[in-house]
C-alpha positions in Angstrom: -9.2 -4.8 -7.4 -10.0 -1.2 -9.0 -13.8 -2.0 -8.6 -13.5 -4.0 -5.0 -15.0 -7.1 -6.7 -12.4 -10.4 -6.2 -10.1 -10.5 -9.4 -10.4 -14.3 -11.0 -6.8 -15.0 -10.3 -3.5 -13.3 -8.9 0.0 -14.5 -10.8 2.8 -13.9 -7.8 6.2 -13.0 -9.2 8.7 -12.8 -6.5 11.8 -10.6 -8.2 13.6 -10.4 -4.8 16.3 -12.5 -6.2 17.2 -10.7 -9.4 17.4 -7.2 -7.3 19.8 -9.0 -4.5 21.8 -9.9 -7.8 22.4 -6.6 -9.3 19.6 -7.2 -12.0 16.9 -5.0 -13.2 13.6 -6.7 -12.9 11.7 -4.6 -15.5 12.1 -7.0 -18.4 10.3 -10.0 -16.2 7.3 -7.5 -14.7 6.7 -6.3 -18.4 6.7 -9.8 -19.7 4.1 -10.9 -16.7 1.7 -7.7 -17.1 1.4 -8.8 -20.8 0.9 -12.6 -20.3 -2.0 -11.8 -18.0 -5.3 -13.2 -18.9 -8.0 -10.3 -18.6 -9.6 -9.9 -15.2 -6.3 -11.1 -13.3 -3.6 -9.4 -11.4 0.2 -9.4 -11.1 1.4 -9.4 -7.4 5.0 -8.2 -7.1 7.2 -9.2 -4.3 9.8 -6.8 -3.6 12.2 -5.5 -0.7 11.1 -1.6 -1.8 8.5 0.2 -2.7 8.6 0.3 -6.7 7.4 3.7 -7.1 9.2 4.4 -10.6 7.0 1.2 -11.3 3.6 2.7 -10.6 4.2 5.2 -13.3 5.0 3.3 -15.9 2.1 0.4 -15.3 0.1 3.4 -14.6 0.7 4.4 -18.1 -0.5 1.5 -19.3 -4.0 1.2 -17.3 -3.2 -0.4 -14.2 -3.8 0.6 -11.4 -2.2 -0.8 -7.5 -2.8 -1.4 -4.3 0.2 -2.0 -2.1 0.9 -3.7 1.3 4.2 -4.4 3.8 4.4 -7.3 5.3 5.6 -7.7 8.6 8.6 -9.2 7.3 9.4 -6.2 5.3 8.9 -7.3 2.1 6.1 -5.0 0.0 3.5 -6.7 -2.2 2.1 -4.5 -4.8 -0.8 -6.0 -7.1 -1.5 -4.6 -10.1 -5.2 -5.0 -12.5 -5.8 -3.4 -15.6 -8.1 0.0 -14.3 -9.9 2.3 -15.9 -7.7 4.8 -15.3 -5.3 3.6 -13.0 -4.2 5.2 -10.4 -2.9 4.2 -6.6 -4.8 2.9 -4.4 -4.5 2.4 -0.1 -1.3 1.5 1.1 -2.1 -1.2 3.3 0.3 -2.1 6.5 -0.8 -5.0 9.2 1.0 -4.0 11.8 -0.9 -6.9 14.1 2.2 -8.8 15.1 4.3 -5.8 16.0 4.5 -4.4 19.6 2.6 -0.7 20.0 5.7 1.5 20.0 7.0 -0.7 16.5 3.6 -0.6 15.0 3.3 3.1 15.9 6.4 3.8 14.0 6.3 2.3 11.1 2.6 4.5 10.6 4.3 7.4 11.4 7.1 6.9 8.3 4.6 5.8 6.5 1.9 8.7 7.1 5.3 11.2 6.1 5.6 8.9 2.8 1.7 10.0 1.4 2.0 12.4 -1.2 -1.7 14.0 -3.3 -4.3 11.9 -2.3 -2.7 8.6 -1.2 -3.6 7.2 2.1 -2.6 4.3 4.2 -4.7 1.8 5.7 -3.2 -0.1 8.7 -4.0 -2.8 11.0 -3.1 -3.0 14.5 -3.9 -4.8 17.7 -4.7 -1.9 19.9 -5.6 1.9 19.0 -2.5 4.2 18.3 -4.1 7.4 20.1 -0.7 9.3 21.2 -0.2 9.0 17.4 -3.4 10.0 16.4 -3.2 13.4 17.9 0.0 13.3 16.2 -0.9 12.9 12.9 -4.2 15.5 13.1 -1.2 18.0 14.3 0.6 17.3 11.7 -1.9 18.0 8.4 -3.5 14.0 8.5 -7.1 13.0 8.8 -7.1 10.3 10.8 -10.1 7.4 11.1 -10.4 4.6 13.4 -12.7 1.9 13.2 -12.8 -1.5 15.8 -12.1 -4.4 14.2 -13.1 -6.2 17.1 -11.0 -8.9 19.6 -9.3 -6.0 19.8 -7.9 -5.2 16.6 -8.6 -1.6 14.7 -8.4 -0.4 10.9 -7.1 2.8 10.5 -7.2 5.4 7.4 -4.8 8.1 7.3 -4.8 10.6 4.6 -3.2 14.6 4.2 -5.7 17.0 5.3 -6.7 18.6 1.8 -5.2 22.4 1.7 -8.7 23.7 1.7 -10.2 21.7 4.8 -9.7 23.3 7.8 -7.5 21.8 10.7 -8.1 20.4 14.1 
């Protein structure tokens, strides 16, 4: 994950039930991060993004990459990095109607803090909320996927990089 290259194995731990029961899952992600074998990585399945979470990991090495599934539910890998760090929040937005898809990238584009960006996936291109975005401080790419599909990258304009 922190170099691109395919990690050797993923170990899914879904701790959806122990938050719905009033339960801190910290004790069972610590646990998993230290049983893994090098090379693999810890997905977490949650109802929230975990940010207290990246910290910490973060602390140790390990760095993420998170994604929300259309269902809601955020999956957030994590791989020993050399130093760490966040990487693309990634949203497919494929199954959802424009106007949906369109805002769930706009809370999401308000969410980026630094030099986090989003990645999204959506059937057709968002351009209404493209101009948006650029008016609003974002850089905003699009690139065809193709059968009508596009990937876009939306990151805060850096303060020193001038505006549309």
């Amino acid at each position: 994950m922190c170099d691109d290259r395919s990690a050797p194995g993923m170990r899914e731990l879904d701790v959806r039930s122990i938050l719905a029961a009033g339960g801190s899952p910290l004790e069972s992600i610590l646990r998993a991060v230290r049983e893994l074998e090098p090379g693999m990585e810890l997905r977490l399945l949650v109802p929230f993004e975990p940010k207290p979470l990246y910290a910490k990991l973060g602390d140790m090495g390990f760095g993420h990459r998170v994604r929300v599934r259309v269902d809601g539910v955020w999956e957030v890998d994590f791989a020993l990095c050399e130093g760490g760090g966040a990487l693309p929040v990634l949203l497919d937005l494929r199954a959802l109607e424009e106007s949906a898809a369109a805002n769930r990238v706009g809370v999401a584009a308000g969410r980026l803090a630094g030099e986090a960006s989003v990645v999204v996936w959506t059937r057709g291109r968002l351009e209404p909320l493209v101009g948006s975005l650029e008016e609003r401080g974002f850089v905003v790419d699009t690139m065809e996927l193709g059968e009508g599909a596009f990937e876009t990258v939306i990151r805060r304009r850096p303060s020193g990089e001038g505006g549309v």
